[in-house]
C-alpha positions in Angstrom: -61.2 42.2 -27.0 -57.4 41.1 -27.5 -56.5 38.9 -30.0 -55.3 35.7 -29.0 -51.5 35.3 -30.4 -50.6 32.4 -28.9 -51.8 28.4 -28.4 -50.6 25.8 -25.8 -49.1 22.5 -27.4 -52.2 19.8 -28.4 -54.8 23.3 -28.3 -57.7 24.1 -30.8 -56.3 26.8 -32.7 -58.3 26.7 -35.2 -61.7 25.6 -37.4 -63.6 25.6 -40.5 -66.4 24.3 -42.1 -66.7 22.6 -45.3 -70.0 23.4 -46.8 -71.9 22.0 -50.0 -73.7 25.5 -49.7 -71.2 28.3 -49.8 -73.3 31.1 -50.3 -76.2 29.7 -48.0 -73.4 29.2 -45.2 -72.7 32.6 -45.8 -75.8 33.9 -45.6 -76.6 31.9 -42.3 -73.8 32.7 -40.0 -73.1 36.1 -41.2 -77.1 36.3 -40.2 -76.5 34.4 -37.2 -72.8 35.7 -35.9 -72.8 38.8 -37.6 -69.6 36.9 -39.4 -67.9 38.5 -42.4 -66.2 36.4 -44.7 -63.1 37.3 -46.2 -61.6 35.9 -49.9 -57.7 35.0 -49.7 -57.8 34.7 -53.9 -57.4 32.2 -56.0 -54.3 30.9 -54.4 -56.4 29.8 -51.4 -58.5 27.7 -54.1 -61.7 30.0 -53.1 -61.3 29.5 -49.1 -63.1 32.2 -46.9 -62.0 33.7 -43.5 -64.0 34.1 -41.0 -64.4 37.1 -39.2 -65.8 38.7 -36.5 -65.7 42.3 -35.7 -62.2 42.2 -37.9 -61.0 39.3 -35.7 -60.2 36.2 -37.8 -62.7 32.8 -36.2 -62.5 30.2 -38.8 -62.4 29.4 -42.1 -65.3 28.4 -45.0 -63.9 25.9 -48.0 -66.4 24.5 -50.8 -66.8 20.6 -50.4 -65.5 18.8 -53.6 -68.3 18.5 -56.6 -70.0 15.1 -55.6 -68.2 14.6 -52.5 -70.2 11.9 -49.9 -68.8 13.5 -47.1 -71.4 15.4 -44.5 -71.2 19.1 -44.5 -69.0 19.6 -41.1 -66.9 21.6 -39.0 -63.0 20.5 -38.3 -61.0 21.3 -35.4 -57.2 22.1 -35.7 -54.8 21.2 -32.7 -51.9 23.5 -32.3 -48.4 21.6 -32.8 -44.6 21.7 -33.3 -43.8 19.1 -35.6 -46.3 18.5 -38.5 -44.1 15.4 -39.5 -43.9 13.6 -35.8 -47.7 14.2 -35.3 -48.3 12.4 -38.9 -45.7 9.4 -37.8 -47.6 9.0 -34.0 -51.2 9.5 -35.3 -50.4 6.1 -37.8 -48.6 5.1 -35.2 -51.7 4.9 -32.8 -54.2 3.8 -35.0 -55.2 6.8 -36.9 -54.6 7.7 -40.8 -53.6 10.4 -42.7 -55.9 11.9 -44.7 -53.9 15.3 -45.9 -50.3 15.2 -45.7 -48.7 18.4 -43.9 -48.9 20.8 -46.5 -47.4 24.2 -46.3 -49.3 27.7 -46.7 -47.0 30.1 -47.6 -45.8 32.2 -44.7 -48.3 31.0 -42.5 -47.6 27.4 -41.3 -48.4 23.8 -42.3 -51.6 22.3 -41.9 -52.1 18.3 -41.6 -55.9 16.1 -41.5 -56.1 12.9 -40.1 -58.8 10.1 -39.3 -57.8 9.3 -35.3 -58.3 6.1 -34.2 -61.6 6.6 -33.4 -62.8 7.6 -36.6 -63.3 10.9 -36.3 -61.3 14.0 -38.4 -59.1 15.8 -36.9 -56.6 18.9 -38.1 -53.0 19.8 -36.9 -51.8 23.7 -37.6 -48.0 24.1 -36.8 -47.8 27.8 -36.5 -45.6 30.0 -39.0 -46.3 33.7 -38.8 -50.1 32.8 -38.3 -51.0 31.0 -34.6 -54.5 30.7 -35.2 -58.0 32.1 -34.5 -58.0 35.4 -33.0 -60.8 35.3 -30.6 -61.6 33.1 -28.1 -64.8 32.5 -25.6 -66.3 36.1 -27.2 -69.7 36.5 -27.7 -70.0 34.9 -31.8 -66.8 33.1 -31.3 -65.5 29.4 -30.8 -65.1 28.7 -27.1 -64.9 25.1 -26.6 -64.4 22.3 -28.6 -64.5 18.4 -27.9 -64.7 14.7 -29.6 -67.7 12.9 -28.8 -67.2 8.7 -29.1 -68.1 5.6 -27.9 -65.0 4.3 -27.6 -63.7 7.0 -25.0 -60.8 5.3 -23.3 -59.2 4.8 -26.8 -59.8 8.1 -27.6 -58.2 9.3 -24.6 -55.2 7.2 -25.4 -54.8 8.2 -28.7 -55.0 11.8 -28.4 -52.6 11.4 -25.4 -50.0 10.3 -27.3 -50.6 11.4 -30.6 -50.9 15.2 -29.3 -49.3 15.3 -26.2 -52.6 15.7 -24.3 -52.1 16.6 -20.3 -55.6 15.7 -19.2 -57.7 15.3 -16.0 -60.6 13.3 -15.5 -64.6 14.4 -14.8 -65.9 11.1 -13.5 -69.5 11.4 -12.1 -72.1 8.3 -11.9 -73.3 7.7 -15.7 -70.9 10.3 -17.3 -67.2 10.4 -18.4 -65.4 13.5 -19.5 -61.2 13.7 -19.9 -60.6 17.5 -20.1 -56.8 18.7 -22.0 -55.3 20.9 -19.6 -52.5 23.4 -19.5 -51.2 25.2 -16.8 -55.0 24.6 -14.8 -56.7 25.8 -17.8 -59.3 23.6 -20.0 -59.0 23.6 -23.5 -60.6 20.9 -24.8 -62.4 17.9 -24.1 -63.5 14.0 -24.7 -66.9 13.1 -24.0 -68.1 9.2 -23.6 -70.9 9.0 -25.9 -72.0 5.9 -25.6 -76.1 5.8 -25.4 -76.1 9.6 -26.4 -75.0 9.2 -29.9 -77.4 7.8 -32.2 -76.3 4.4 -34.0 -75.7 6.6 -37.5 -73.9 9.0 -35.9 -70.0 8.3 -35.8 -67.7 10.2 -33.4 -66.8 13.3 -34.0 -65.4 17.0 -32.8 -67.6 19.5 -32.3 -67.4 23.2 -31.8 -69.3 25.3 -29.2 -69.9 29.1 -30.3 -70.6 31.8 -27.5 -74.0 34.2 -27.8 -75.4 36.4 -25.1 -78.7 34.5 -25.4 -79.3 31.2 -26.6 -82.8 30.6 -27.1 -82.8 33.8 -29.0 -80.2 32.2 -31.5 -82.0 28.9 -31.3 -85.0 30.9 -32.5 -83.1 32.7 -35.2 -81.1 29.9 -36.5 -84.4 27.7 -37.2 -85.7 31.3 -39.0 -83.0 31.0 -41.1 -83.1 27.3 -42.0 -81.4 25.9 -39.0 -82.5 22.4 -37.0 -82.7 22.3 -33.2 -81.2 18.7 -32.8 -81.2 19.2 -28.8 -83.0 22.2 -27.4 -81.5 24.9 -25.0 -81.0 23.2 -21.4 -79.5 24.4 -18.3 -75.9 23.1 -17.5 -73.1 24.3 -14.4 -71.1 25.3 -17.8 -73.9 27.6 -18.9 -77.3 27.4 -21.3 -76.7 25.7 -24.1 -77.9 23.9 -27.5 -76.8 21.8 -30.3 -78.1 22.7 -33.6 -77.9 22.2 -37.3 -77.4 24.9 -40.1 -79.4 24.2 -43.8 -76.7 21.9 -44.8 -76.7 19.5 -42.0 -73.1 20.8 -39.9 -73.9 20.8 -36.8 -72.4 23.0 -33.7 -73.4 23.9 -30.1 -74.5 27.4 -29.0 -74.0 28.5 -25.6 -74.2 31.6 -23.2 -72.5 32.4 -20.1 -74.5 33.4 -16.8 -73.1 35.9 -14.9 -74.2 37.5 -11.5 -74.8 41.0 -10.9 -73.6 41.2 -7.2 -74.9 44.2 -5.3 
């Protein structure tokens, strides 16, 4: 598979989890994904890479010793200017939660709250665009915020990120896609009366398999929770689970057609 090198303005180029588990996360998606996890030393403060088949996917950080946030995986949108994202995100209702911070030779990562409530990451690439795989079997391939407050959403990530979008209106669903040159990369998803009343907006990541009831059925081996079972879609089969420490992410496959 080639490695991706290069991300469009506004684009998920990146994700990680932050786990109260660090060991158990390893052992469940390395189980899972066939991920390997990679140690950048002590002056990463203990953060992991992700890999798969020697292909960097994400990243795995320890939460903070009696931290109240929920074990979670973040989304990173590819951008120019750390500093004018920072300014525009306050500037439309967000907050900044980590001030753009430079890794050394890499690039400069930001974290903010949008105005939505939901977290959010920049990456301003350095030497280091991103993920390296993309829409591979045990790889991200899609990514997008769920909330009840989807026209705000829309606005803010508009013109806080420089979002291009397009519209999926069907009767009882509402979907605003970020497009670039007529290719999807992410997406906004109303959630109003689909998101529990506990459950605050928030970005989620869909991982690729070649058969998703056969990861539904491993993940729950390992510890896992089904919190929507594998259903049929025009975008595939697909599920949203839980791992042991409550982060949830989507699973989906691909159906392709042998033609004879």
């Amino acid at each position: 598979m080639p490695a991706v090198t290069t991300f469009p303005l506004g684009a998920p180029c990146w994700i990680d989890l932050m786990s109260s588990d660090v060991p158990g996360a390893k052992r469940f998606y390395g189980e899972l994904f066939g991920w390997e996890f990679v140690d950048g030393g002590p002056e990463y403060g203990g953060y992991l890479t992700i890999t798969s088949h020697g292909l960097d996917v994400g990243g795995l950080m320890a939460q903070e010793e009696g931290s109240e946030i929920p074990d979670s995986w973040s989304v990173y949108l590819s951008v120019t200017d750390s500093s004018a994202v920072a300014s525009r995100v306050e500037g439309q209702g967000g907050a900044v939660v980590v001030e753009p911070m430079t890794v050394p030779d890499m690039g400069t990562m930001a974290f903010y709250m949008d105005a939505v409530g939901a977290g959010i990451g920049s990456w301003q690439p350095g030497s280091y665009p991103g993920y390296a795989v993309v829409d591979e079997p045990n790889a991200p391939g899609w990514h997008e915020l769920v909330t009840r407050d989807y026209a705000k959403a829309v606005d803010f990530y508009t013109a806080a990120f420089g979002w291009q979008t397009t519209d999926m209106a069907e009767p009882g669903f509402r979907y605003t896609r970020l497009m670039v040159d007529g290719r999807p990369y992410a997406g906004i998803m109303d959630g109003a009366g689909l998101l529990p009343d506990d459950v605050p907006s928030y970005w989620r990541t869909y991982f690729r398999v070649t058969d998703v009831d056969a990861a539904v059925e491993q993940a729950t081996t390992l510890g896992g929770a089904v919190l929507e079972p594998p259903t049929d879609s025009p975008y595939g089969r697909m599920a949203l689970l839980a791992d042991p420490s409550g982060a949830v992410f989507m699973v989906y496959q691909v159906e392709t057609t042998d033609e004879a």
